[in-house]
Steps between C-alpha positions, in 0.01 A plus 500: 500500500842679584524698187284517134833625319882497591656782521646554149155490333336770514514745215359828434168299373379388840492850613170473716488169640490376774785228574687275810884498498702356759863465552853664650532833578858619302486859537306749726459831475321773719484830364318643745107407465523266228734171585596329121626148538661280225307200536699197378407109408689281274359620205635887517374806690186714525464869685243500800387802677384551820261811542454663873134483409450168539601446824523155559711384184744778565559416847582180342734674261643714777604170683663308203858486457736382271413095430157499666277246324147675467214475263288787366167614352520781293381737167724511186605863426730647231809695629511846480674643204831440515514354799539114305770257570705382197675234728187290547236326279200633692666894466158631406313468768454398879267376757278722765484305756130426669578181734861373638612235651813390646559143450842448680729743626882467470816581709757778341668336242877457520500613118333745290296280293320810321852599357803261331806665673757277543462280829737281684493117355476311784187705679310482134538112535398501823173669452455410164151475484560884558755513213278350229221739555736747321419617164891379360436166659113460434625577140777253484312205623194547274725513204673195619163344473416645109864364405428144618108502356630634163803237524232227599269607174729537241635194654174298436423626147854325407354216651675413782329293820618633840596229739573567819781282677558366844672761713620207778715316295837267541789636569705491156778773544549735163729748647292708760490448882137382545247519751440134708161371606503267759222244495292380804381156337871404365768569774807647404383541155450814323339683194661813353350844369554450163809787323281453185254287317771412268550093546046480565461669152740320300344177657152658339663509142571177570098428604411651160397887562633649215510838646493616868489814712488579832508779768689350747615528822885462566718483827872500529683555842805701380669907573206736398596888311294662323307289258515197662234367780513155698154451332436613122246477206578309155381531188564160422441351103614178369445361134526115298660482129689867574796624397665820626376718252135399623550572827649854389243591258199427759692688758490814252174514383419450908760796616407752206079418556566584899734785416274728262240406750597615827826757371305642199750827534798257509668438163640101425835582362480237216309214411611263457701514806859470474685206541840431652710226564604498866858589419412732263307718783785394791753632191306772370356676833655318770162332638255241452258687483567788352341833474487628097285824560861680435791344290826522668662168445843366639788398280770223530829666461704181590692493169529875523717462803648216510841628453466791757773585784149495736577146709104553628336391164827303371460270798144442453533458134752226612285299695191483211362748616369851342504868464187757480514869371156674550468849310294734703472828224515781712651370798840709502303757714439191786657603800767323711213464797272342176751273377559355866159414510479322224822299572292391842217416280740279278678369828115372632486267236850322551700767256867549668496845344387733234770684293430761282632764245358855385493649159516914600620748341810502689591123337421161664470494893486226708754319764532185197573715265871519513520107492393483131684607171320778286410207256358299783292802591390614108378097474294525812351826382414420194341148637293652722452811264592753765468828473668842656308535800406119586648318750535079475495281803665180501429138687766197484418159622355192419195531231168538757688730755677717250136557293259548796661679726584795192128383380395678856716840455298495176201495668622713708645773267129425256290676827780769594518604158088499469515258162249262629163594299222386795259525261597199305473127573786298395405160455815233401570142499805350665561153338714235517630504896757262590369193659697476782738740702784405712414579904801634677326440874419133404797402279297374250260591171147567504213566330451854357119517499420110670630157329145462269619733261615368160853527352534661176494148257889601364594537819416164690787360375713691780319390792748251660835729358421865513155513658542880587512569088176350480217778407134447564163545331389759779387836454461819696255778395653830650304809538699857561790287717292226668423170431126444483507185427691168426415175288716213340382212325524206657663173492223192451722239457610265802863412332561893483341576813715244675821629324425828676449381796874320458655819397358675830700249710070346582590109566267222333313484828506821615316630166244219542458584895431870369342482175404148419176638377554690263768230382286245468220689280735595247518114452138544435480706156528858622514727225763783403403818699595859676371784654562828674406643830490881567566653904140668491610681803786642317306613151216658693796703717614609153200573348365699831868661509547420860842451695469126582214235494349524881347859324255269275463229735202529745651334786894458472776378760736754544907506409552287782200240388314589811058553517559848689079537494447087643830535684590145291717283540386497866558149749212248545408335772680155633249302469450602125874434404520178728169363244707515207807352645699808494791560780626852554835529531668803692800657298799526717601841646 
């Protein structure tokens, strides 16, 4: 055998014995007689030692360099006192090595793998077989497997089967670019990646499984950033004879179990979590997902200055639309330079501006201030309950610019002004989306979250006059600013399904071309349901407190969705393409 313990076994309680170890060599040291190596495996780390009077081994030892696979013989001895290693599990002791052998050799890596400084993206892709030996990384993707085993357990105690789903399926466009497949047996026919699971696990409510889960695999060919990848991982759960609260209340017992378990230092901020209509969140903190770890919440001031000599918010109040005040309490001291960088921050997110006024000592600053009559000022004062020293920022425009582009200078202003407690996890619900949002590229409405999603019952009544007031039974759960995850229940009728479909600008034939199936089972009894799915990629980034998702995922496409290690996508050979009746077109210069 290789090895009779890994290397973050042995205590001070084998002292004596005679043991194998074999692994990577992460450290070396040579002090000058004795050579100490930090012998690694994927289990943690154990101290060898390499005495000049055993010649053999330590001409071994003497050869080995950083990476070197070997495998030893050797005696378990305690340190010498204080000469232990807090760092690592096995800090008591180490290994005299008796017999060495070097099992593969390796190149100079283009990294320091034995240290987590920070290292150039695209050469950790590249190599990163060399990437995930790091302790960070080695960390990350073992937790990533604890989070899904705990999700999969508590998931089976509430009874739920896991079913996996096809992952070549037709293509039934939901709103995502998706991958094609061509087929070899059926020319010029094609199978898609599927975006989600979502129509497969509504069609296995309708086969009688009361309650499904799934980890599943998800593809969508669209612009990556930071949390997104072409190719993702679900947490997919669907449920018969549901209503919203159902959904909700499993998806809290779930979150708050997996929290105390793996963020036992973290504290939930309340629990229940919150709950928010979307407009109260868009109205309240400018996002839709909001982050409540710190209170600062906008106002509408439409009514305050509706009169004013300012033509800016007069105009906008004009044409329906609205006016934002945002209290930052302390923010008199913010620099011009400060100020400017919030405006661009506003300006990102479609703002045409971001006016302002002070509260100093000196009176009320600002370059607005001298378009508004002391009474205008004293009412938007006391609405926002300013103070001397505070400074209020203001957004006009129609409702969704004017609230998230000042719901980002709050974000903004929460981090500058350190109010954001990272010790706290702020769960909230975000209910009640609208169904369907007008596209300005396409000149027509579409669905919010995809055209399964139910309509609020009051509110189906509007479809065919004011389909844009129509709200939704979808929820959000939000955790410190992100969206975790996103649910709905669904529509199970084929007369409601069908209206949808007719308020999406879907013909008769087109909806049965695309999703005749799942048409034609809700003619055969399916029952009421919903479900959520959560972006596993994107909770595990959270809970590992990592920059973006390709940190927890073992091997990622980069920001341009390229393989950088498998050099993928790559060309194929002619003959391969010609078999499944593919032509390659040249773009033109």
């Amino acid at each position: 055998m290789y090895r009779t313990h890994t290397c973050s076994e042995l205590r001070a309680s084998d002292e004596g014995k005679e043991v194998k170890l074999a692994g990577w060599i992460h450290r070396r040291r040579d002090h000058g007689g004795l050579i100490f190596v930090d012998l690694r495996d994927g289990y943690g780390y154990t101290q060898i030692v390499f005495d000049p009077s055993n010649k053999d081994a330590y001409d071994i030892g003497n050869e080995c360099r950083s990476e070197f696979v070997i495998e030893i013989e050797g005696v378990v001895r305690k340190r010498p006192e204080g000469q232990t290693n807090k760092d690592i599990e096995t800090r008591e002791i180490e290994v005299l090595v008796t017999k060495a052998l070097i099992l593969n050799k390796s190149l100079t890596p283009p990294f320091e793998v034995d240290q987590n400084k920070e290292v150039g993206e695209d050469i950790r892709l590249k190599y990163r077989y060399l990437d995930l030996r790091r302790s960070r990384m080695h960390n990350n993707i073992e937790r990533r497997y604890k989070m899904i085993k705990f999700i999969r357990d508590f998931m089976d105690k509430e009874n739920f089967l896991e079913i996996e789903t096809p992952i070549m399926i037709k293509g039934t466009p939901e709103g995502s670019r998706e991958y094609i497949v061509p087929s070899r047996l059926y020319p010029e026919h094609f199978y898609v990646l599927p975006q989600s699971p979502q129509q497969l696990k509504q069609l296995l409510m309708a086969s009688s499984f009361d309650k499904y889960f799934q980890v599943a695999r998800c593809f969508r060919d669209e612009d990556q950033r930071g949390d997104r990848q072409p190719e993702f991982t679900q947490l997919d759960i669907e449920m018969s004879f549901v209503h919203e609260k159902d959904v909700m209340d499993l998806t809290e017992k779930l979150v708050m179990a997996l929290s105390k378990k793996m963020l036992p230092e973290k504290k939930i901020q309340s629990t229940p979590f919150r709950r928010l209509t979307w407009h109260e969140a868009m109205n309240d903190y400018g996002s839709d997902k909001p982050d409540l770890r710190f209170e600062m919440k906008l106002e509408t001031i439409s009514e305050e200055v509706e009169m004013c000599e300012f033509k800016v918010f007069t105009s906008v109040l004009q044409n329906g639309g609205t006016v934002k005040a945002l209290k930052v309490q302390g923010g008199a001291s913010f620099t011009r330079k400060e100020i400017d960088e919030l405006e661009e921050i506003a300006k990102i997110y479609k703002a045409k501006g971001l006016a302002y006024i002070k509260f100093t000592e000196e009176g009320i600053q600002g370059s607005i201030a001298k378009f508004f009559k002391e009474e205008e000022l004293n009412k938007i004062k006391e609405k926002v309950e300013a103070s001397q020293g505070d400074i209020v920022f203001f957004t006009a425009d129609k409702f969704e610019t004017a609230c998230e582009s000042l719901g980002q200078v709050r974000l903004a202003c929460g981090k500058k002004l350190n109010l954001i407690d990272e010790n706290v996890l702020s769960y909230v619900w975000v209910t009640h989306f609208p169904l369907f949002e007008w596209n300005e590229e396409e000149q027509h409405i579409t669905a919010v979250h995809h055209p399964f999603t139910r309509p609020l019952a009051e509110d189906i009544e509007l479809l065919k006059e004011n389909p844009e007031k129509v709200r939704s039974e979808a929820y959000d759960l939000v955790l410190n600013g992100s969206e975790i995850a996103g649910g709905s229940i669904r529509i199970h009728e084929k007369k409601l399904q069908s209206a949808i479909f007719d308020t999406l600008g879907i013909s008769k034939e087109n909806a049965e071309l695309r999703f005749g199936h799942l048409l034609h089972a809700f003619e055969f009894g399916a029952p009421p349901h919903g479900g959520i799915a959560f972006g596993l990629d994107r909770l595990i980034m959270i809970f590992q407190n990592e920059p973006n998702i390709r940190e927890v995922i073992a091997f990622p496409k980069d920001q341009k969705a390229r393989d950088l290690m498998l050099e993928a996508p790559s060309t194929l050979p002619e003959d391969q393409i010609a078999e499944m009746h593919i032509a390659i077109r040249k773009p033109n210069n």
